[in-house]
C-alpha atoms as one frame of an Amber mdcrd trajectory, in Angstrom:
protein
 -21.602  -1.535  33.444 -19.318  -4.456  34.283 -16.598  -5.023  31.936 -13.654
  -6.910  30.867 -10.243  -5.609  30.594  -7.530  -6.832  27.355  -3.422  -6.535
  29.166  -2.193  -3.495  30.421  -3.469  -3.131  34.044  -4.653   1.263  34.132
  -6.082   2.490  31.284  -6.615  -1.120  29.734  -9.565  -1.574  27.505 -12.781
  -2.598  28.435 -15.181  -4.564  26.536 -18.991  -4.289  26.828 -21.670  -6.423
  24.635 -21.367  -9.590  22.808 -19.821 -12.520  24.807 -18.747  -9.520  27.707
 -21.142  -7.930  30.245 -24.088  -5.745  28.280 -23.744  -2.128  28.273 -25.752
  -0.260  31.323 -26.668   2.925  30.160 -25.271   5.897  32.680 -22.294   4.070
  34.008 -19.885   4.636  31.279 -16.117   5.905  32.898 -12.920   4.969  34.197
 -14.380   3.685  37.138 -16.627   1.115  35.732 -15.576  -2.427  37.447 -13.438
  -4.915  35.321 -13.932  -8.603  34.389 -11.586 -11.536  33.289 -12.556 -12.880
  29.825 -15.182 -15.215  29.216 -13.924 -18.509  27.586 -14.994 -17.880  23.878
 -13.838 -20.822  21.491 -12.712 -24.271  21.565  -9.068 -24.450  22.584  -7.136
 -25.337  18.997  -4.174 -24.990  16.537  -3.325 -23.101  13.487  -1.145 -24.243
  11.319   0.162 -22.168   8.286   3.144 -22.244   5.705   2.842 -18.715   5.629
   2.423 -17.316   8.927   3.484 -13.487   9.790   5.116 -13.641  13.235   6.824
 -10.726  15.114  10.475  -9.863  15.162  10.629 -12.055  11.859  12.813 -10.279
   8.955  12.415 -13.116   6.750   8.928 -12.866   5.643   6.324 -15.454   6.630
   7.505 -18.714   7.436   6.153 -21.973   8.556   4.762 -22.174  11.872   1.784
 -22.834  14.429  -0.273 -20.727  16.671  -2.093 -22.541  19.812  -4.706 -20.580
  20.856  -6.423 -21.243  24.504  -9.890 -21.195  25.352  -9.738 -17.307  26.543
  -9.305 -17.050  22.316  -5.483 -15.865  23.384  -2.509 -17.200  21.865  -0.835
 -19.710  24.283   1.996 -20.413  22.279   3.359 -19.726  19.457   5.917 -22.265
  16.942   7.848 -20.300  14.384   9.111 -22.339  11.806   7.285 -25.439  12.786
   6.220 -27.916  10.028   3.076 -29.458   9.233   3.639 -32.776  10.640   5.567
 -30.969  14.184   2.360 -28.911  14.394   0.170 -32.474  14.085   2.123 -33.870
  16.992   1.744 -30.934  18.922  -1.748 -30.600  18.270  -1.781 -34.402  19.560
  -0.495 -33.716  22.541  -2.367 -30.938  23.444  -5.252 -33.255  22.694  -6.233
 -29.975  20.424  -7.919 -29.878  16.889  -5.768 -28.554  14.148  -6.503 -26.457
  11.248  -4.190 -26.656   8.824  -4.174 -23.609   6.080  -2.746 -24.162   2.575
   0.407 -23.706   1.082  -0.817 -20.462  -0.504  -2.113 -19.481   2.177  -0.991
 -16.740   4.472  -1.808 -15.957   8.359  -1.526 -12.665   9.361  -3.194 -10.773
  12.067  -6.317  -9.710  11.768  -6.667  -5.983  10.228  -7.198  -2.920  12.500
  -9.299  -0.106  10.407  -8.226   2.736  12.542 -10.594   5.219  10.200 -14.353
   3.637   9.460 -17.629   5.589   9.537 -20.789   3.609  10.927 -23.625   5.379
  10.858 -26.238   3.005  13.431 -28.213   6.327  14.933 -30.071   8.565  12.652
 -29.126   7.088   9.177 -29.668   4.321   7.178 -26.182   4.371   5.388 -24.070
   1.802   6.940 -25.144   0.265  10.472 -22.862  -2.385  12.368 -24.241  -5.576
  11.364 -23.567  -5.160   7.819 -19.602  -2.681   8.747 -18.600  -5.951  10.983
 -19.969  -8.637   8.629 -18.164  -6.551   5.678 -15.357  -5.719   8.190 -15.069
  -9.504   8.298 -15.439 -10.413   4.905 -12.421  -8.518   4.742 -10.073 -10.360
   7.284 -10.805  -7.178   9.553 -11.101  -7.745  12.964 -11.423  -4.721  14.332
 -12.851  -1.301  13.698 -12.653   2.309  15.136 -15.501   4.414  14.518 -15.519
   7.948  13.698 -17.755  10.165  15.441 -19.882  11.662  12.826 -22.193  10.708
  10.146 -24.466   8.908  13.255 -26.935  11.321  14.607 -26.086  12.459  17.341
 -22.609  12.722  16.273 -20.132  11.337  19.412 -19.224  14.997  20.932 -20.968
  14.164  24.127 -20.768  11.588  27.074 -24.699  11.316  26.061 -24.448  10.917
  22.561 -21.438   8.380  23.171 -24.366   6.462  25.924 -26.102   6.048  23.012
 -23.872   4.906  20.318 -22.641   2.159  22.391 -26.422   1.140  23.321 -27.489
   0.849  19.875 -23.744  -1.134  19.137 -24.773  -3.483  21.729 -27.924  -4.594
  20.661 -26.193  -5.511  16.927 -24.648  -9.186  16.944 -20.639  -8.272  16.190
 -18.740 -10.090  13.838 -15.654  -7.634  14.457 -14.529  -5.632  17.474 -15.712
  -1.561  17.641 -13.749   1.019  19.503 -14.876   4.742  19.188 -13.038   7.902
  18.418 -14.668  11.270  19.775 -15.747  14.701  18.136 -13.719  17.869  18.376
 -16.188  20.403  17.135 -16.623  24.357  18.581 -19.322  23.932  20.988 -16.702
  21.460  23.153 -13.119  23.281  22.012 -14.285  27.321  22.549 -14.974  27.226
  26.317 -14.410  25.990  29.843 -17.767  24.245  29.792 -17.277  22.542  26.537
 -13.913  21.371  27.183 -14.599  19.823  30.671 -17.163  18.006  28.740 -14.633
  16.561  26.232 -12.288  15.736  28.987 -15.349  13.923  30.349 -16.197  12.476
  27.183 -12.428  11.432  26.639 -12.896   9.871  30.272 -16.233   8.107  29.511
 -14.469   5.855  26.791 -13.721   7.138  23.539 -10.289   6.536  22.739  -9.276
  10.059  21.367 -10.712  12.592  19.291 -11.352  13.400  15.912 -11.365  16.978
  14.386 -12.155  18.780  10.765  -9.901  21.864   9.809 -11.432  21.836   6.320
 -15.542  22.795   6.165 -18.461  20.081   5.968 -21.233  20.518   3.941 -24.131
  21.774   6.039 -25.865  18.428   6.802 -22.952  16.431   7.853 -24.089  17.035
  11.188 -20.671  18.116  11.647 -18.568  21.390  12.272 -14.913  21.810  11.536
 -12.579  23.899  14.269 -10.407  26.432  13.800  -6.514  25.915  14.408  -6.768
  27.676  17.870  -9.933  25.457  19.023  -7.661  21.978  17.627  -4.794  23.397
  19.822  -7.186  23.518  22.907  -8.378  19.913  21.999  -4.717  18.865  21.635
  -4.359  20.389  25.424  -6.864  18.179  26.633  -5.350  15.018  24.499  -2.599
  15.522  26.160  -3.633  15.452  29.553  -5.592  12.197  29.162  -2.764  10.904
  26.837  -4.723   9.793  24.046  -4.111  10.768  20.140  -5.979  13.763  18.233
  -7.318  12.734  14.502  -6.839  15.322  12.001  -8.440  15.429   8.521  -5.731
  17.672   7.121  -7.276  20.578   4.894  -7.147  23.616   5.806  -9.131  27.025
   3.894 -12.297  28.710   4.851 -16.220  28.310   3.602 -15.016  31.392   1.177
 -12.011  29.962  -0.108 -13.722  26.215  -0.669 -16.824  27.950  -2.471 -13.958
  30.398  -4.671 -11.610  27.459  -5.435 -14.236  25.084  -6.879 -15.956  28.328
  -9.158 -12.683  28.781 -10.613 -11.447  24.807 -10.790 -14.707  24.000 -12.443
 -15.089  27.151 -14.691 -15.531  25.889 -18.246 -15.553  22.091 -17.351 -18.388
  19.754 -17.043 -19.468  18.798 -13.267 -18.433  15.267 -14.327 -14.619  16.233
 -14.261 -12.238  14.867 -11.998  -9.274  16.905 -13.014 -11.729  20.568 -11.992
 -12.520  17.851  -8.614  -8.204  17.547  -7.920  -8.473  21.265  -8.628 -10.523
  22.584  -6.266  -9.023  20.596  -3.601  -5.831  21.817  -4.132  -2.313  20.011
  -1.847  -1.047  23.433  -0.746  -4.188  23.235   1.620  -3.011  19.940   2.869
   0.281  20.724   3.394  -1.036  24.064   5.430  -2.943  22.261   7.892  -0.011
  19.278   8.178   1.992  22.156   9.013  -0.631  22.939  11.900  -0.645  19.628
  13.028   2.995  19.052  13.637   2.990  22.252  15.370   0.969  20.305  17.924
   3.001  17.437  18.671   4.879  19.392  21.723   0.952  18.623  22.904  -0.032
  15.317  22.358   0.052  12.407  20.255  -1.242  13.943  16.323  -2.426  11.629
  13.901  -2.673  12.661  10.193  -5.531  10.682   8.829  -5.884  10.076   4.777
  -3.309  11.517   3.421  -2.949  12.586  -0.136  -0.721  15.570  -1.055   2.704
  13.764  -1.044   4.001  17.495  -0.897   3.316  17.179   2.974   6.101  14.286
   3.589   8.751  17.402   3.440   7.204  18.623   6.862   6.404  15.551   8.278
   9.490  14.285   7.913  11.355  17.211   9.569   9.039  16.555  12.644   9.609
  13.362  13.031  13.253  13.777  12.813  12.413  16.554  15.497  10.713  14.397
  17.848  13.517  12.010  17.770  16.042  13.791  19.606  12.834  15.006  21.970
  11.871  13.952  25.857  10.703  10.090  25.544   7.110  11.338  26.483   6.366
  13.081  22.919   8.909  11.204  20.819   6.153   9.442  19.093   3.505  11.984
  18.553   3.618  12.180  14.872   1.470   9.145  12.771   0.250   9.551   9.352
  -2.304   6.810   7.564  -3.277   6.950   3.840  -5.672   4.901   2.096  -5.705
   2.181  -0.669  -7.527   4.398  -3.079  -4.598   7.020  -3.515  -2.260   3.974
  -3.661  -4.261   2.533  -6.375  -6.390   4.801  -8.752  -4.648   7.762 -10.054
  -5.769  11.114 -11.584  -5.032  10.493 -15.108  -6.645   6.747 -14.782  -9.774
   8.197 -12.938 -13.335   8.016 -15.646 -14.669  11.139 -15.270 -18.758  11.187
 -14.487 -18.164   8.168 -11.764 -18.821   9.624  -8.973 -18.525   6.549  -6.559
 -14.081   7.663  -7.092 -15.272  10.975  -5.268 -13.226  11.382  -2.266 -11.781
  14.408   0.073  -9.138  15.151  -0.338  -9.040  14.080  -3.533  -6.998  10.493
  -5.660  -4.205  13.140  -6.978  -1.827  12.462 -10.239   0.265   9.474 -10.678
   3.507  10.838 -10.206   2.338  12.077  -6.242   1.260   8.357  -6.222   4.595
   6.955  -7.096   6.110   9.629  -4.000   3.247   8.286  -1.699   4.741   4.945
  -2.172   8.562   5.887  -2.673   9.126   8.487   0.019   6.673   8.018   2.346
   5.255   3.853   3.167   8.714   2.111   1.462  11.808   4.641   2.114  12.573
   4.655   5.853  15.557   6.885   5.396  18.561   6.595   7.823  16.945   6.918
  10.823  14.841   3.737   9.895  11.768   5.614  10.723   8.285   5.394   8.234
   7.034   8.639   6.822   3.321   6.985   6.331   2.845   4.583   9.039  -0.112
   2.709   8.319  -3.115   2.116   5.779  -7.013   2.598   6.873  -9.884   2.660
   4.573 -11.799   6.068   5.227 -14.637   3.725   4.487 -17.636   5.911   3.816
 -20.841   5.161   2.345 -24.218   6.557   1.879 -27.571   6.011   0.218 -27.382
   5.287  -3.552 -29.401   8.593  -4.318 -26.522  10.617  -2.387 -24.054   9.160
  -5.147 -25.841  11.245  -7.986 -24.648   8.931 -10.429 -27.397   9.528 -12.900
 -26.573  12.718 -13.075 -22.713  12.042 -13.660 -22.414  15.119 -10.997 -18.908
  14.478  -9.249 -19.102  18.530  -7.848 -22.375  17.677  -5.777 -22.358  14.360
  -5.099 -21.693  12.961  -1.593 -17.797  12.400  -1.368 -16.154   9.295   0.163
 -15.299   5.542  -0.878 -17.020   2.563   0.279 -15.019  -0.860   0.456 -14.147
  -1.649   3.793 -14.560  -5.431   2.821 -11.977  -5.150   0.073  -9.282  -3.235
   1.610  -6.612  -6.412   1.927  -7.040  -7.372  -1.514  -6.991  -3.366  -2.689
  -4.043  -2.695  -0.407  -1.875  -5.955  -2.022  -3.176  -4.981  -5.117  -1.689
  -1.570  -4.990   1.313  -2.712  -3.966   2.059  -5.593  -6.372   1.320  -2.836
  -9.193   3.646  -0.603  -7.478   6.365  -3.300  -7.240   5.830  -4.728 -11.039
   6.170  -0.685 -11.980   9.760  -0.313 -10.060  10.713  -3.668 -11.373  10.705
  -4.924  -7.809   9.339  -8.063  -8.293   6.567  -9.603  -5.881   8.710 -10.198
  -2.573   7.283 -12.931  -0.444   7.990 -10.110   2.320   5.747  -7.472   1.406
   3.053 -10.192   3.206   4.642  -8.876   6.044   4.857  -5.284   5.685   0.802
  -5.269   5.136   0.618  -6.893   8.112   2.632  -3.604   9.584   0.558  -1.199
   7.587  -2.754  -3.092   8.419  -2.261  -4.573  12.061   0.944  -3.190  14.092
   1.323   0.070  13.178  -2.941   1.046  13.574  -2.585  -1.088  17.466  -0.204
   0.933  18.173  -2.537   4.483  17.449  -5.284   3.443  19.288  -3.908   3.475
  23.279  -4.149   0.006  24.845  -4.290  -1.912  22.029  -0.611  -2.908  20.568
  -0.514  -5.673  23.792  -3.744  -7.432  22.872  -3.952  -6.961  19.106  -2.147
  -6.471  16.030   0.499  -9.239  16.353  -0.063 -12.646  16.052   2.419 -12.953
  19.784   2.346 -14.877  23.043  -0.754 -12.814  25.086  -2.439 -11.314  22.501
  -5.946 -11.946  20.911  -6.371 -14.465  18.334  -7.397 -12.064  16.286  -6.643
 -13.822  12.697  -6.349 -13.788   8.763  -6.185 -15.731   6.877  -5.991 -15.131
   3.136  -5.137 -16.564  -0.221  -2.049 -14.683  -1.711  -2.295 -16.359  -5.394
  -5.884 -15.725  -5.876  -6.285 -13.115  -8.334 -10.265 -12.194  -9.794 -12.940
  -9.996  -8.779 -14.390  -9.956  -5.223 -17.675 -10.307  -6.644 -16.683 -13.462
  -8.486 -16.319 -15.632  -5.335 -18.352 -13.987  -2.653 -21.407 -11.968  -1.973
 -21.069  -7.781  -1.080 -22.060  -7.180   2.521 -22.195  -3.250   2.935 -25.331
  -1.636   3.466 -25.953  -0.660  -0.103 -24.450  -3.017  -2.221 -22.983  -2.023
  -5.777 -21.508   0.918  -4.783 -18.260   0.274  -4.214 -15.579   0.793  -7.024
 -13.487  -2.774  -6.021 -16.499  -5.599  -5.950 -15.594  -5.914 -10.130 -12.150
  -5.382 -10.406  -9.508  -8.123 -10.653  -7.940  -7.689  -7.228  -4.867  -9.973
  -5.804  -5.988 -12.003  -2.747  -9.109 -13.859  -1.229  -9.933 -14.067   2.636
 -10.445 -18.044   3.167 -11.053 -17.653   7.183 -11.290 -14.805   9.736 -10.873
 -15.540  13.388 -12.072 -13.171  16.223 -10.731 -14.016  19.857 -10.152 -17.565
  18.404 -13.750 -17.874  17.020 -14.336 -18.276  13.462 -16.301 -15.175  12.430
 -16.240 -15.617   8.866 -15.580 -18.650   6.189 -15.019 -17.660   2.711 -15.419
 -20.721   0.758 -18.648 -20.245   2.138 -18.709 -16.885   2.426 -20.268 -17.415
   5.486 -20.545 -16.534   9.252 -20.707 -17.589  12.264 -24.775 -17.620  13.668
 -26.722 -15.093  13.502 -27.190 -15.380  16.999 -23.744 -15.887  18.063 -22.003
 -12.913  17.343 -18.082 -12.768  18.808 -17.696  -8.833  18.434 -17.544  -6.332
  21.403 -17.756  -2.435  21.507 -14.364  -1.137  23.319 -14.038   1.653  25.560
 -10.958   2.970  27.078
C-alpha cells in the first residue's frame, strides 16, 4: 500500500483511497511507504466576515484564507476586509469566494464517535455517513469498531473495513478506532494481536464496560481486561475509548425489572431508571484510575455526577510527569445538551439512547460545570462534543409498538449535529440570561474541531484549525438561519426519517463544506461534488 503522510514526520497519518494511492490488501503497518499529496483543488481564496481563526479571543472576525493547490492553507489574513481580500486574490491571480455577512467559517467538524456499518449490515454504509457527514459541515469521521461485521478487533477484519471504505467515493475523511473485547485483552496471544492491530492502523481502541445485547456482535471487558488494553495503549501511545457503564448481565436484567415494574414499556422515566448515573460514575472512576497508563477518553457522557471525579483527576494529572498530563478527555453529545427527561414523549423510541438523556437539572450541570466553567486552573471538564451517531433499520426502532425497553438504542443525526449543538447552546444561553455571544461561534469550533484533533494522535497539525499548514478542511454555515433541516435540504442517512432533528426548528444552515480545499458539498443546492469524484480518504495511523 503506498500512502501519503498529513505533518508530523513518525507516526504521521497516512491516507489510502480517494485522490491517494488505493488500499493493497495485506500491506497494512507502520512500514507501509509514504507519499507527498496529490494536488486536489484549484488554488483559491476564502473570504469571510466571520471567520474562526486560532489564538483569536475576540470571536470571529473578518479575514481570508488562501488555500494552495495541495488543498493546504498557504496563508492566512486575520482581520482582512472584503475589498483587501479582492486585491489579494488579484495578485495571487486566485479566484475568490466571498461568504456572507451572516456567514461564519469555521473548521470543518471532527466526529470523533460515528458508527458505519459498510460490512455485514445494511444500517448506515459510507456513502450515505460522508454525504450526511457533509451535509453537516463534517469533514471528518472516526469510526467505531462495531456494528460492521466483522467488528475491527483484528488486523484482518481491519484489511477488510478499509477495502470495502475504499471502493465508496468519500465526501469526508474516515479514520478507524479498534475493538477491545476478551478474546484480544485475556491473553498473550490476543494482546500481541491488538498491539498488531494498534500497529496496522487503527488509531486507538475502543472498549464496553457495560453489556451489549447478544447480537451486537460485540462483547464488553471486564475492568482488569480494560487495564491490560490500557497497557498496550500506552506502549503504542494512542488513546483508549471508554463507554462508561459499569454493572453486570445480572444487575442490567434486575435494574430494568424493577425500573419498569408497573410502567408501560413506552416510559422514558422506567428507561433513565434502569440506567441509573451511579453506574456511570463507577466505571468513570475506573477509567481515571487508568490514566497513570495511557491517554483515557470518556466517550458520551451523561451522569453529570461523574464531573466530581473527573475533575479531581485532571487536577491530578496537572501537577504529573509531562508524558501523562493529558490523559484525561471526556466528549458528550448534543442530545443530552438538548432534550431533557421531563421534555422527552414517552412511546418515541427514536430518543432511545445508552446511557440515557437524564433530567434537566443534570443538563443545566452538563453545561454549567462541565463544557462552560473552566475553574481556576482554566482547564475544561467536558472537552469536546461528538454525535454517537447510530442508526439502524426502521424495523429495529419498534416504533409501532411504542416499545422504548426493546427497541434498538442510539440516535441518528450525524448531518444535524452543528445546527443541534448551536441550538443547545443558544437555549442554554437564553435560559442563564446570557445572551447569544458572537463568541460562542468560536467555542463550537473548540468543542467540534480542536479539541476532537487533538484525541485522535496526528491529527491537531493537519486538522481542526483553520492555521498556516493545515488542511482546508472548511465550514461554512449560516448563523441567522433558524427552521427545520428538512425545510431547506434533503436527509442523506441510510434510512431517512428516523432521526429526531430533520423537523425541528434548529439554529444554523451549512451553505458550503470544503474537504482539502475541494468543495464537497453546496447547500443552496444541497448538492455534491460528482459522483465520481469523491475527495474523502480512509486514514490509518
Amino acid at each position: 500500500m503506498k500512502a501519503a503522510a498529513g505533518r508530523g514526520g513518525r507516526g504521521a497519518i497516512r491516507f489510502v483511497g480517494g485522490r491517494y494511492p488505493s488500499f493493497a490488501k495485506g500491506n497494512v503497518g507502520a512500514s507501509a511507504p509514504i507519499t507527498p499529496p496529490p494536488p486536489c483543488c484549484q488554488p483559491h481564496v476564502i473570504h469571510s466576515h466571520r471567520a474562526v481563526f486560532p489564538h483569536h479571543r475576540g470571536g470571529p472576525q473578518s479575514g481570508a484564507v488562501c488555500i494552495s493547490s495541495t488543498g493546504r492553507i498557504d496563508a492566512i489574513h486575520p482581520s482582512a476586509t472584503l475589498n483587501e481580500a479582492k486585491r489579494l486574490a488579484t495578485k495571487l491571480n486566485r479566484p475568490l469566494t466571498a461568504l456572507g455577512e451572516d456567514i461564519a467559517l469555521s473548521p470543518g467538524l471532527i466526529d470523533v464517535h460515528c458508527h458505519i456499518s459498510e460490512l455485514g449490515r445494511d444500517w448506515e454504509g459510507y456513502r450515505t455517513a460522508t454525504r450526511a457527514a457533509a451535509a453537516g459541515g463534517i469533514t471528518t469521521l472516526m469510526g467505531m469498531p462495531l456494528n460492521s461485521l466483522p467488528a475491527t478487533t483484528t488486523v484482518e477484519a481491519l484489511e477488510q473495513e478499509v477495502e470495502a471504505a475504499c471502493e465508496v467515493h468519500l465526501m469526508a475523511d474516515v479514520g478507524l478506532w479498534g475493538g477491545a473485547v476478551p478474546s484480544n485483552t485475556s491473553c498473550e496471544e490476543g494482546l500481541r494481536e491488538l498491539e498488531r492491530l494498534l500497529d496496522a492502523g487503527v488509531f486507538g481502541l475502543k472498549a464496553f464496560l457495560a453489556p451489549l445485547p447478544k447480537d451486537a456482535g460485540y462483547e464488553t471487558v471486564s475492568p482488569a481486561q480494560l487495564e491490560q488494553a490500557a497497557e498496550v495503549c500506552g506502549r503504542r501511545n494512542k488513546p483508549l475509548l471508554v463507554h462508561s457503564e459499569l454493572m453486570t448481565q445480572e444487575e442490567q436484567d434486575t435494574k430494568a425489572d424493577e425500573a419498569y415494574d408497573g410502567m408501560d414499556d413506552g416510559s422514558y422515566e422506567a428507561h433513565v431508571a434502569s440506567r441509573p448515573g451511579q453506574w456511570e460514575r463507577d466505571a468513570v472512576e475506573v477509567v481515571c484510575n487508568l490514566t497513570n497508563r495511557c491517554h483515557m477518553h470518556v466517550v458520551h457522557l451523561s451522569d453529570a455526577g461523574c464531573l466530581d471525579v473527573i475533575e479531581s483527576t485532571k487536577r491530578r494529572l496537572m501537577n504529573a510527569d509531562a508524558d501523562i498530563r493529558g490523559n484525561l478527555t471526556v466528549e458528550t453529545c448534543p442530545h443530552y445538551l438538548l432534550f431533557d427527561l421531563e421534555s422527552l414523549p414517552d412511546a418515541d423510541t427514536h430518543f432511545k439512547c445508552f446511557p440515557p438523556i437524564r433530567e434537566k437539572a443534570n443538563q443545566m450541570k452538563l453545561w454549567n460545570r462541565g463544557l462552560l466553567d473552566t475553574n481556576t486552573d482554566g482547564f475544561p471538564l467536558i472537552d469536546m462534543i461528538a454525535s454517537d451517531h447510530s442508526p439502524c433499520t426502521p424495523e429495529m426502532r419498534l416504533m409501532e409498538s411504542e416499545n422504548v425497553r426493546r427497541a434498538w438504542g442510539g440516535l441518528s443525526g450525524l448531518q444535524y449535529q452543528l445546527q443541534s449543538s448551536i441550538t443547545a447552546l443558544e437555549r442554554y444561553q437564553q435560559s442563564t440570561s446570557r445572551g447569544v455571544a458572537d463568541e460562542m461561534i468560536a467555542q463550537l469550533a473548540q468543542w467540534w474541531s480542536t479539541a476532537p484533533s487533538k484525541l485522535v494522535p496526528g491529527l491537531h497539525s493537519i486538522k481542526g484549525s483553520i492555521a498556516v499548514g493545515c488542511q482546508a478542511d472548511l465550514c461554512a454555515w449560516d448563523t441567522t438561519f433558524l427552521g427545520e433541516p428538512n425545510g431547506y435540504g434533503t436527509e442523506h442517512h441510510r434510512w431517512r426519517g428516523g432521526s429526531v432533528y430533520a423537523e425541528m426548528e434548529l439554529r444554523g444552515r451549512v451553505v458550503e463544506t470544503w474537504l482539502r480545499g475541494v468543495k464537497v458539498y453546496d447547500g443552496e443546492s444541497d448538492s455534491f461534488l460528482d459522483e465520481s469524484n469523491g475527495a474523502g480518504s480512509i486514514m490509518l495511523h
